[in-house]
N, C-alpha and C positions, 0 to 999 in steps of 0.2 A: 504494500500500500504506500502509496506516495502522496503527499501534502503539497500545495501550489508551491511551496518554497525548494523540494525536489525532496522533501526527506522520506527515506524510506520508512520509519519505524513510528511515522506519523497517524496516528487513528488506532494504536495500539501502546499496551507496556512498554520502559524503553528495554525490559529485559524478557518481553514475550516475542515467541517465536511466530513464524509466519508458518501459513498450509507448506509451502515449498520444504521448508526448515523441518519441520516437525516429520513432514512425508523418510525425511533423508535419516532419522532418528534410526538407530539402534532399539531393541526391546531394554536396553539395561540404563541409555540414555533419558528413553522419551519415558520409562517408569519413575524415574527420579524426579524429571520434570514435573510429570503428571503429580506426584507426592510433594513438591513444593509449591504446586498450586493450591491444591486440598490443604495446604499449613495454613495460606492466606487468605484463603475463601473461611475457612472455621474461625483466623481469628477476628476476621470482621471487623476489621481495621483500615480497610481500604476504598477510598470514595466510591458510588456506585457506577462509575464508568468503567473505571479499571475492573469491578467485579466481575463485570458483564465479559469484559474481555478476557479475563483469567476465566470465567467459564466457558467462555468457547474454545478461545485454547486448551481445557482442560476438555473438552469433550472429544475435540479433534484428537489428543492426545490420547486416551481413553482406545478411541478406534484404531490405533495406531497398534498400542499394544493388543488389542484383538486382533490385527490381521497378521502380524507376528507373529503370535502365539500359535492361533492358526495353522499356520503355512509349517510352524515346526511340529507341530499334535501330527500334520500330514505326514512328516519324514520317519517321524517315533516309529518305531517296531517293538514286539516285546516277544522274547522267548521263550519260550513254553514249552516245557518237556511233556509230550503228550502221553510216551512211555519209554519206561525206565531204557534210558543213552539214546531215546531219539525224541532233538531237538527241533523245535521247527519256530520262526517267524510268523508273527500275526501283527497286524494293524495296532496298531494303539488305538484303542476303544472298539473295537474287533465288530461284532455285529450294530451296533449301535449308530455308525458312520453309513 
């Protein structure tokens, strides 16, 4: 977001992230995030424009680590000895998915 004066981080926190930003998040990154947002929404200490903003950033964050999560639940396998020395691979959440 840009401001008539060119700035980018205008219409937002000067320490909130942008979709772009948050998209490029790590799960271990954008969870810290998302848990410093939730410290300052609870303590309710912050005018209500910035709320507004730490809430959408904090929702977009939120989805972030969902699709993360996600994508790795797809990769999980879990091994299971179906009988005694034979082992076999199954889905992580096996019929359920």
């Amino acid at each position: 977001m840009r401001s008539e004066n060119g700035d980018p981080g205008a219409g937002r926190p000067a320490e909130g992230l942008s979709p772009e930003e948050i998209q490029a998040l790590g799960f271990e990154a954008a969870l810290e995030r998302l848990e410093d947002v939730v410290r300052r929404l609870e303590a309710g200490d912050v005018p209500l424009e910035v709320a507004i903003d730490l809430y959408r950033e904090g929702v977009l964050l939120a989805r972030r680590c969902d699709e993360l999560l996600t994508a790795v639940e797809q990769k999980v396998t879990v091994l299971l000895e179906e009988a005694p020395g034979l082992w076999v691979e199954r889905p992580f959440g096996g019929a359920e998915r």
